[in-house]
C-alpha positions in Angstrom: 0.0 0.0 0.0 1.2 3.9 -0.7 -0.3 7.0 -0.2 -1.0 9.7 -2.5 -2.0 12.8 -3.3 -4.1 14.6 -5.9 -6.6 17.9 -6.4 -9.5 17.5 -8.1 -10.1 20.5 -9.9 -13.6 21.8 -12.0 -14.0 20.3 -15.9 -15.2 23.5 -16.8 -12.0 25.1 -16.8 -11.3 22.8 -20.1 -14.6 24.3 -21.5 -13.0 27.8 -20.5 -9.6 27.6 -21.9 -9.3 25.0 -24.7 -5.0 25.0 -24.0 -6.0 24.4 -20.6 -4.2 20.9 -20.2 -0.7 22.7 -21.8 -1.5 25.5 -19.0 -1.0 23.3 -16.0 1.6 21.8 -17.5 3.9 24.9 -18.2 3.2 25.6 -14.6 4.0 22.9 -13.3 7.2 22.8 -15.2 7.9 26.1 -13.5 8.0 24.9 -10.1 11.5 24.8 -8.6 11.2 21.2 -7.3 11.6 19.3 -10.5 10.2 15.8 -9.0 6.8 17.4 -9.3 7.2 16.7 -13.1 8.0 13.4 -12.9 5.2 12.5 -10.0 2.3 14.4 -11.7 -0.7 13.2 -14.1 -4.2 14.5 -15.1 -7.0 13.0 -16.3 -10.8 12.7 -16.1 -12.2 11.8 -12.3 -14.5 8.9 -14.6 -10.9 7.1 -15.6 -9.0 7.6 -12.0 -12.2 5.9 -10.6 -11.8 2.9 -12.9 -8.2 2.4 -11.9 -7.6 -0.7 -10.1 -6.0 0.9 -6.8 -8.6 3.2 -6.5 -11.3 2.7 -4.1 -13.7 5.6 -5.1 -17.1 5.7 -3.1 -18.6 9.4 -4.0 -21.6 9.9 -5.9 -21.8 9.3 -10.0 -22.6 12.8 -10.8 -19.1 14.2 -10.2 -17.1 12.2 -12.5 -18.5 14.7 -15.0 -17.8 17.8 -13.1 -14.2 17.1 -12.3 -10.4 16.1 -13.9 -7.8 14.9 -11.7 -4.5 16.3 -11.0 -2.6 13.3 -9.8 0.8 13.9 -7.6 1.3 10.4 -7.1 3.4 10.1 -4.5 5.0 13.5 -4.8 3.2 15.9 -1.5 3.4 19.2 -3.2 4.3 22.6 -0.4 1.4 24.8 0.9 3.4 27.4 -1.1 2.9 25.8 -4.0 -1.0 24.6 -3.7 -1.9 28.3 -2.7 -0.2 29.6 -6.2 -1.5 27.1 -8.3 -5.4 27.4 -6.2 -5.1 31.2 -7.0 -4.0 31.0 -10.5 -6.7 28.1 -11.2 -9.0 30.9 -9.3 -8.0 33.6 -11.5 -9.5 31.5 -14.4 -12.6 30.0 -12.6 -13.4 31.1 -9.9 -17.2 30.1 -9.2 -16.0 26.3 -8.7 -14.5 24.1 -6.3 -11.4 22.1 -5.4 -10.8 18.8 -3.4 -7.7 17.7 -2.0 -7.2 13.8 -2.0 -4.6 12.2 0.3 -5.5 8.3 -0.6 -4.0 5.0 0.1 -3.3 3.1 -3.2 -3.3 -0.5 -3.3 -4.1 -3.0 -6.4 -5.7 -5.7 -3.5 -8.1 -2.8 -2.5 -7.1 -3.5 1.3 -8.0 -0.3 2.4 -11.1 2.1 3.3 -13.4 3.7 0.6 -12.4 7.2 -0.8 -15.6 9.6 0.4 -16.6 12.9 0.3 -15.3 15.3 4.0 -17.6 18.8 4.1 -14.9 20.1 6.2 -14.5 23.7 5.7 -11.2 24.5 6.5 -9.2 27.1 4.5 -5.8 25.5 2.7 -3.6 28.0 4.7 -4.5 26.5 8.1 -3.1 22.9 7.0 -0.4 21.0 5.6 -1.1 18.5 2.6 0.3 15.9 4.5 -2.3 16.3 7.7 -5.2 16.2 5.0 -7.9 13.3 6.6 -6.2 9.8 4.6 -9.1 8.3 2.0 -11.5 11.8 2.7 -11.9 14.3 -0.3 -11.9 18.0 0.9 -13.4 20.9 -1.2 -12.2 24.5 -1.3 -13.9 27.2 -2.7 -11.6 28.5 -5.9 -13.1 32.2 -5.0 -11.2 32.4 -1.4 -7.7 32.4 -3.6 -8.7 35.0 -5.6 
């Protein structure tokens, strides 16, 4: 078993900015910690649910409404996170985010990925103290 993190950030920013997907990425590459580029994938919340490692138990309707930015096992700053939730905020800013710190395991020996309401602003927390298996949605407006 590892554990992971990854946001999941609002589909509509696609629908906003067609070079969305080349967006992140030039960011990304712009962080000084260049393990971050090797760690990090995106793709649609539908596909990370159907991965065998994935334990996903959170309703249907919001593999449409979100991608997933996938750090693997790379635990990005709170430095970085606020920058990249402001800049995502500056383009969006009427959605929401979740933070994912998940156990990964082919066997699926391991609790049920579910939905936290906590409302906690990313500031007051570390990445790493994010509630294991628990998806946890910020606002995009309170980076702007």
């Amino acid at each position: 078993m590892s554990r992971f993190f990854c946001l999941l950030i609002p589909s509509k920013l696609f629908n906003i900015d067609k070079n969305f997907s080349q967006k992140i990425q030039e960011r990304i590459k712009k962080y000084p910690d260049k393990q971050l580029i090797l760690y990090y994938s995106l793709l649609n919340l539908k596909d990370f649910a159907s991965r065998q490692d994935i334990n996903l138990d959170i309703p249907s309707e919001l593999y449409n409404r979100y991608h997933v930015l996938d750090f693997s096992f790379y635990f990005p700053d709170s430095e970085f996170l606020q920058d990249l939730l402001s800049w995502l905020a500056n383009i969006y800013s009427y959605g929401n985010v979740g933070l994912l710190t998940y156990w990964s395991d082919h066997r699926q020996r391991y609790p049920a990925i579910t939905l936290d309401q906590t409302g906690k602003i990313i500031t007051d927390l570390s990445v790493k103290e994010l509630t294991l298996d628990k998806i946890f949605f910020v606002p995009l407006k309170q980076y702007i």
